[in-house]
Each structure stands twice: as structure tokens, then as C-alpha cells.
C-alpha positions in Angstrom: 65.0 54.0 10.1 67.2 54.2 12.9 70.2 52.0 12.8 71.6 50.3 15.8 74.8 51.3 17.7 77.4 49.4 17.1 78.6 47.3 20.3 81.2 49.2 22.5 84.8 47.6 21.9 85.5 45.0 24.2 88.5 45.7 25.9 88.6 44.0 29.3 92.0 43.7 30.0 92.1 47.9 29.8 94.7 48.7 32.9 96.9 45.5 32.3 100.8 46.1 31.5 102.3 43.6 29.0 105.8 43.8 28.3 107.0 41.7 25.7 110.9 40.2 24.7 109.5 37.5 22.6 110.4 37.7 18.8 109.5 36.8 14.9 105.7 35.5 15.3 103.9 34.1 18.3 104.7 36.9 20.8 104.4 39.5 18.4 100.8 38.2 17.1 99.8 37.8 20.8 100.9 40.9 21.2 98.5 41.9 18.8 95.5 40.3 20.3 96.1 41.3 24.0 96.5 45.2 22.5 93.4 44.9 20.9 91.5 43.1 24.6 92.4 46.7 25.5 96.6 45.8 27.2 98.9 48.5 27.4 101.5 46.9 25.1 105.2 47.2 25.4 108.0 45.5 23.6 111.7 45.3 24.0 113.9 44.2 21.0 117.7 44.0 20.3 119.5 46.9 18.5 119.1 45.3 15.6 115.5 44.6 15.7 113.1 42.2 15.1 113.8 39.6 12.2 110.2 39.9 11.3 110.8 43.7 10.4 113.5 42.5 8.0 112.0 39.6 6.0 108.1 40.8 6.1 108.0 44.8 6.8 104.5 44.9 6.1 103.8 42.1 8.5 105.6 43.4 11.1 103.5 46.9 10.9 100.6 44.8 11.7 101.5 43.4 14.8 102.7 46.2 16.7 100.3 48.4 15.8 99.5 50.4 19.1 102.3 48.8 20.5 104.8 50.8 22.0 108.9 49.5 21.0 112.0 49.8 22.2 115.6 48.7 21.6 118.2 47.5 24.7 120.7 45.3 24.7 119.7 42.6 27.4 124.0 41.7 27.5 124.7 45.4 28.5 124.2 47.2 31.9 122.1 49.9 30.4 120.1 47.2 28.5 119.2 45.1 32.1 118.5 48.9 33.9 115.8 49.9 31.2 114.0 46.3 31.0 113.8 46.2 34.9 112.3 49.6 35.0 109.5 48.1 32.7 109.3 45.4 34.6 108.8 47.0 37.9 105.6 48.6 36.0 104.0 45.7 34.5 101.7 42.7 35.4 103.0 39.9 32.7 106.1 39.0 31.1 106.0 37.3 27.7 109.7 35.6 26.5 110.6 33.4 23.6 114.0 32.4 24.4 114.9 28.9 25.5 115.5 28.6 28.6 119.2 28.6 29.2 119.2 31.3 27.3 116.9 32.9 29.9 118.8 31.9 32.9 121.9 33.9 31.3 119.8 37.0 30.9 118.3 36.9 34.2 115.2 36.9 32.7 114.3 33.5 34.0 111.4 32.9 36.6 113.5 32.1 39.5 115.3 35.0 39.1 113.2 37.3 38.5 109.9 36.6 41.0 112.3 37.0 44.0 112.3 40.8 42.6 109.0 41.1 41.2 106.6 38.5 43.2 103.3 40.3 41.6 104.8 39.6 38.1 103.5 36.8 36.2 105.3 34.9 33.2 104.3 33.6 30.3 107.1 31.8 28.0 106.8 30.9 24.7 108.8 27.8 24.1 108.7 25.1 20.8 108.3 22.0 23.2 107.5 22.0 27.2 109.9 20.6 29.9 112.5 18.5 28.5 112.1 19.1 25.4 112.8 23.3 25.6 116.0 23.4 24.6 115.7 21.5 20.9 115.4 23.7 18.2 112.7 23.9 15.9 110.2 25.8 13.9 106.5 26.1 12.7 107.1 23.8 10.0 108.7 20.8 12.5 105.8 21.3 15.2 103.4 20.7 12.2 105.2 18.1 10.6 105.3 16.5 14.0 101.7 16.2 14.1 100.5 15.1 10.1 99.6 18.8 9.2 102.3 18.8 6.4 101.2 16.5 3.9 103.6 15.6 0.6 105.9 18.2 -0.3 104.1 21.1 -0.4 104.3 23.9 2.4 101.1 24.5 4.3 99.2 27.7 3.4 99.6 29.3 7.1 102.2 29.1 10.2 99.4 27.8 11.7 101.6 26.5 15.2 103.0 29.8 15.4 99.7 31.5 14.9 97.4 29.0 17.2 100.6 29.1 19.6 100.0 32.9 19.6 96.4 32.5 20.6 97.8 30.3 23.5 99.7 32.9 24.4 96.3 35.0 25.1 94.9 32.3 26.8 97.0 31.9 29.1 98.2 35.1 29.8 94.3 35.6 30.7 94.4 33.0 33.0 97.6 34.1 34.5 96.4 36.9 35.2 92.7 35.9 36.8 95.1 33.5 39.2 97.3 36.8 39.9 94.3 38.3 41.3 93.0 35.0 43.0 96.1 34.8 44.8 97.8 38.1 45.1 101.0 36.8 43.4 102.6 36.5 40.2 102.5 32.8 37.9 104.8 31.0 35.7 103.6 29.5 32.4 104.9 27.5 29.3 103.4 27.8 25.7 104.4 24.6 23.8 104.0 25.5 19.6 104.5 22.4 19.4 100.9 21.3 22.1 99.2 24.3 19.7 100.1 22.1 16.8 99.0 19.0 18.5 95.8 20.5 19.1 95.2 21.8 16.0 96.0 18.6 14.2 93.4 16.6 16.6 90.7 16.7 13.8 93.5 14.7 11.5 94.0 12.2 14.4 90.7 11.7 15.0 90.8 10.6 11.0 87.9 13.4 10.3 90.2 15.3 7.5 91.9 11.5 6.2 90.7 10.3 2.6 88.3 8.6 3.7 86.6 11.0 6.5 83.8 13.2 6.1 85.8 16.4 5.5 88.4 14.6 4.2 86.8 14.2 0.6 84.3 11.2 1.2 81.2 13.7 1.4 80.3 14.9 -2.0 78.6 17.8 0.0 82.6 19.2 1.7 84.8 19.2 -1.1 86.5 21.4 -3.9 85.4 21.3 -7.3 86.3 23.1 -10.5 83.1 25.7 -11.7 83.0 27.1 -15.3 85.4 29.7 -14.7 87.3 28.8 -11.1 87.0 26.3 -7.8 84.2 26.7 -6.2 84.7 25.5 -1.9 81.6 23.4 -1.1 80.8 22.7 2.9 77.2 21.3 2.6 77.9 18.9 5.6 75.4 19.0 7.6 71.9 17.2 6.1 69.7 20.2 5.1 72.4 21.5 3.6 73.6 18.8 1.9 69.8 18.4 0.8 69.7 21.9 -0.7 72.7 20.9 -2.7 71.2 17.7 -4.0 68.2 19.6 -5.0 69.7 22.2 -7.3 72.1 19.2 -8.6 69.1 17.1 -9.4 69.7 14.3 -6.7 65.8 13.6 -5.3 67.3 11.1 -2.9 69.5 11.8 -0.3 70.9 9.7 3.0 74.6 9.5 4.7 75.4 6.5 2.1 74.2 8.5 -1.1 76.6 11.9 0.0 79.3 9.0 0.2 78.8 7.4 -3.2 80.7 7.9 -6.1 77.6 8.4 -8.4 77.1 11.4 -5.9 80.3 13.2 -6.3 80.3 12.6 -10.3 76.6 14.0 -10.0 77.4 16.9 -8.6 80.8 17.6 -9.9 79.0 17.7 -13.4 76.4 20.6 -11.9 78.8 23.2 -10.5 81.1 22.5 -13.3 78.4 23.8 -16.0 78.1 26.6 -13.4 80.1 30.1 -13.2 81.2 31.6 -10.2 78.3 34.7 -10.0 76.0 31.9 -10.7 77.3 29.3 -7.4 77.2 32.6 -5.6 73.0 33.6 -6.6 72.7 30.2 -5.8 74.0 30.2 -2.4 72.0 32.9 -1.4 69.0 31.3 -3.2 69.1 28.1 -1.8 70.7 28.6 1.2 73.8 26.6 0.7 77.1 27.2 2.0 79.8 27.4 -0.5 82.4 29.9 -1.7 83.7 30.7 -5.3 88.0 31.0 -6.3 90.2 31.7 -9.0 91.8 29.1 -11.0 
């Protein structure tokens, strides 16, 4: 039998020059994605690097695979005379640094579309407009926005990473109204909007207590198997009904998935269960779940 190609890599922003001064996570892990669309990639850092290569080096490999680095010192002469000459070559700007801190680099937008009118800008800030000078971190834009529940840490630096994929977006579009109008744009990236947005299911009360995939549907929960968790998402009512079945539950409507009697039901089954046998099930009865650890 003669297998299929696999699909050509997508790269449709080959031809596009990136240049980079953006720092730790976002920028770097948009970076990333606009390298892999097919970018040229190019990144300027201090002399003493990125503080990503110092506290995760394995991280940092990651993200600027592909992409090419170099070290300048924006407070020198030399410094300014090597970032301009990548700048004179390249369609989009991506910055981290607030903007005072900009406008003392003269690598602010005012200053630097009266040389460059073709280049576009894209800079990362923790909140938009007013609010761009205040310090913060992932951890504050989350916390701002109920992703940070109790004490515990969340698993992910999920503003940093959805800001990152902000980053891409708008860089795309930034670079579709380049073309549109023959002249270079200016653009914010608020962490603190991609938190917002990725805490919109929470707002909406969808991932509360008492919400669907919050814990109230005995079909989207986690429960403890025979030897681990097993991750249950049998929202949607064929699935939920496939669950029901191999648990023994002939009767199933919105009201039974919510009902105590429900959740002890099933918590019962997949607790007498192992984690190879969830998985054969799964595949047996078509229900969509996922075995752990302890």
C-alpha cells in the first residue's frame, strides 16, 4: 500500500524579516512560532544575555532554535549602529520594554518610523495605554483575572504563553495592513488582555463549582482509577452516554450527569478500573478520557 505524502510545511510568511529585542518568554516563544510560519528570525540581546538562558537553559534552546542571535549593547554607539543596520533590513520590530524605557533607546515608534516608514512594530507590554509602565508578571496578569486559585501556582505561564501567540497574531496582521497600505504599523500586546481572554470561560462561570466543566458533570471531571487519575471529558451527550453505559447508568439526561448518585456511580466504576483497562475502554467505546500517575 502506498502511503500518502505528508503535507508540505506551511510556511507562509517565508521572505518576512523579524528582528526581535524582546526578552525572558513572550517574544522569545513568538519568536518561535513566526520561525516556524517560515520568518527569517533575528534577535538582539544584551552582553549579558537573555535571563531565560540563565534560569531555564534547556528552555531557552527551544525557542531560538533556527533563530539567529546576537549581543549589542542598545546604551553604546556601536550597539545603536548594528541594531539599525537590522533594522534597515527587516519588515517587523518586536520589543518588550516599557515604554519610557523605549523612548530612551530610541527604539520607540515615533522615533523610529520617521527613519524606517515600511517598518512595522509590534510591542509587547504587561498592560496597554496607561497602564504600560506598572510592573508586573505572568502570575499578576492571571491573578488579575481568577486564573490563580488558592495558593497554589498555576501549572503553565499561560499570559506569557497566550500573550506570545498574540504576538503572532498580530504581527500577521501588521503585516497584511503593511502590504494594504504600503507603510509600516504600530501595535500593543497587553499579557495582561491575553490573560483576560483566556480567563473568559471562568467569567462566563463555565469552569466555577458549579459549571459544567467546573465539576458539576459527572461526565468532565478527575477521578482516582486503580492505580492513578484517570481525566474524564465525556461532555457532550453521546459521550456522556457511552460512559453511563460501561458504568451501568441505563438512564441518562442533563439532570442525571448533574446528580450526585451520578458522580458516586461512576466514581465507583473507574475506581475498580486500572489505567490499561480505561485506556481499552476508550478505544472500545469511544469515550474520551486520559489515564495519570498518582
Amino acid at each position: 500500500m502506498t502511503l500518502p505524502k505528508p503535507p508540505a510545511p506551511f510556511k507562509p510568511l517565508r521572505g518576512v524579516r523579524i528582528l526581535s529585542l524582546a526578552l525572558n518568554l513572550p517574544g522569545p516563544a513568538a519568536l518561535m512560532r513566526l520561525q516556524a510560519l517560515g520568518a527569517r528570525c533575528r534577535k538582539v540581546e544584551p552582553p549579558a544575555g537573555d535571563p531565560m538562558g540563565l534560569y531555564n537553559r534547556a528552555a531557552y534552546d527551544t525557542l531560538h532554535q533556527g533563530v539567529k542571535v546576537f549581543a549589542a549593547d542598545l546604551r553604546s554607539e556601536a550597539g545603536q549602529k548594528a541594531v539599525h543596520r537590522e533594522l534597515a533590513q527587516s519588515d517587523v520590530l518586536i520589543t518588550s520594554f516599557r515604554p519610557s524605557a523605549l523612548r530612551k533607546l530610541g527604539m520607540d515608534w515615533a522615533t523610529l518610523h520617521k527613519t524606517y516608514p515600511a517598518l512595522s512594530q509590534v510591542d509587547i507590554v504587561g498592560a496597554a495605554g496607561a497602564r504600560a509602565e506598572e510592573p508586573g508578571h505572568d502570575l499578576t496578569y492571571m491573578a488579575e483575572h481568577g486564573l490563580v486559585p488558592g495558593l497554589d501556582l498555576p501549572t503553565s505561564l499561560f499570559a506569557d504563553m497566550g500573550g506570545a501567540l498574540a504576538t503572532v497574531e498580530t504581527v500577521m496582521g501588521a503585516l497584511l495592513l503593511q502590504r494594504t497600505k504600503g507603510k509600516g504599523v504600530h501595535r500593543q500586546v497587553a499579557l495582561v488582555d491575553a490573560a483576560a481572554f483566556l480567563g473568559l470561560p471562568h467569567q462566563w462561570g463555565m469552569t466555577t463549582a458549579g459549571g459544567a466543566v467546573g465539576g458539576a458533570h459527572a461526565g468532565y471531571r478527575v477521578y482516582p482509577c486503580k492505580d492513578g487519575r484517570v481525566a474524564v471529558a465525556a461532555l457532550e451527550p453521546h459521550f456522556a452516554q457511552a460512559l453511563c453505559n460501561a458504568a451501568g447508568i441505563t438512564e441518562i439526561d442533563r439532570q442525571t450527569m448533574m446528580a450526585p448518585a451520578t458522580h458516586a456511580r461512576i466514581a465507583g466504576f473507574l475506581a475498580a478500573l486500572t489505567r490499561s483497562q480505561l485506556d481499552a475502554l476508550a478505544l472500545a467505546q469511544d469515550i474520551p478520557l486520559f489515564t495519570l500517575p498518582r
